[in-house]
C-alpha positions in Angstrom: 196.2 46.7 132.3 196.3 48.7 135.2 192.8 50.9 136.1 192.6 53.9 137.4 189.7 56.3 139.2 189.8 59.6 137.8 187.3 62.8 138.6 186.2 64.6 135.4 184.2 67.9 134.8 182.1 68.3 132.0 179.8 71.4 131.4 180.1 72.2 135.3 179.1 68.5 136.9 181.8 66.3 137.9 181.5 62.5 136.3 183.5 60.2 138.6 185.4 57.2 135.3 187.2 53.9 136.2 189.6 53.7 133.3 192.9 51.9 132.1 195.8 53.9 133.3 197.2 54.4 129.7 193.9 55.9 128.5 194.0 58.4 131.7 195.7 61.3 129.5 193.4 60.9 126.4 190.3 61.4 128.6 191.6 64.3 130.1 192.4 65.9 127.3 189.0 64.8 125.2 187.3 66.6 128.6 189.7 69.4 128.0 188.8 69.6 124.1 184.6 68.9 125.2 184.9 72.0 127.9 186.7 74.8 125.1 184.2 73.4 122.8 181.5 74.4 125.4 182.9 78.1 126.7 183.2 78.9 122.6 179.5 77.8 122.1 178.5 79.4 124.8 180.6 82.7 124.0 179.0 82.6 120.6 175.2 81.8 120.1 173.0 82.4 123.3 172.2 79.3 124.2 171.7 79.1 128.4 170.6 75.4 128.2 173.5 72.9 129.3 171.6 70.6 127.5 171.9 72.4 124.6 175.1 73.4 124.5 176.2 69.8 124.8 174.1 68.6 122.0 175.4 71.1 120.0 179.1 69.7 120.9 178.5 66.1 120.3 177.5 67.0 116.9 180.4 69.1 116.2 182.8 66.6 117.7 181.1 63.7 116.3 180.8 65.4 112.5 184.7 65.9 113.0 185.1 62.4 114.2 183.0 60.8 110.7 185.1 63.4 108.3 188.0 62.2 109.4 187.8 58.3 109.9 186.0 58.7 106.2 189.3 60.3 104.9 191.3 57.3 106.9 189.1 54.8 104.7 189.6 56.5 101.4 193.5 56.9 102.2 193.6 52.8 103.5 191.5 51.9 100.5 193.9 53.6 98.0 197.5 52.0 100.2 195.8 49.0 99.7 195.3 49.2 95.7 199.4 50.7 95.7 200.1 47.6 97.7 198.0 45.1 95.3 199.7 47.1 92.7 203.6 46.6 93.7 202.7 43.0 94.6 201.5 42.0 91.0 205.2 44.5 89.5 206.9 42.1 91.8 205.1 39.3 90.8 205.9 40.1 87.3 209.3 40.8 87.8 209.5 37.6 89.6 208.7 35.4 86.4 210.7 37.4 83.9 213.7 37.2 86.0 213.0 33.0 86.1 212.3 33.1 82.4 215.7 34.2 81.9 217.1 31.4 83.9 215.8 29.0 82.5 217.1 30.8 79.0 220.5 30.3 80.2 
């Protein structure tokens, strides 16, 4: 793994990162998503306070962030039954096939 320095600007002050080259894009563009999240907030409420503006981001990013790894859980949680599921079918299917065997 290969690092890189990169230069990023968030909310107007510039944060110098040492990061693995292959993560370089995807910090980029979470800067990119952090800064429109900013100018909207901005645009929206009036709220002058950096400070503010970024606290106010975190949680909306963050809230996003726990919806959607929830959703991931429930969705890995219910692959996981529809694996145990097919398992046992094939399981079954397994034995009936050698109970006919040993028929023969």
């Amino acid at each position: 793994m290969s690092e890189v320095n990169i230069k990023v600007e968030v909310a107007g002050s510039v944060y110098p990162l040492r990061v693995n080259a292959e993560d370089e894009e995807n910090i980029k563009e979470a800067v990119d998503l952090i800064n429109k999240k900013i100018a909207e907030f901005e645009k929206n409420y009036a709220v002058r306070d950096k400070k503010d503006v970024l606290g106010m981001v975190m949680l909306q990013l963050v809230s996003q962030l726990y919806k959607q790894a929830s959703s991931a859980e429930k969705e890995l949680s219910h692959l996981k039954s529809l694996f145990t599921d097919v398992e046992s079918m094939l399981k079954e299917h397994q034995r009936d096939i050698d109970s006919i065997k040993e028929e023969e």
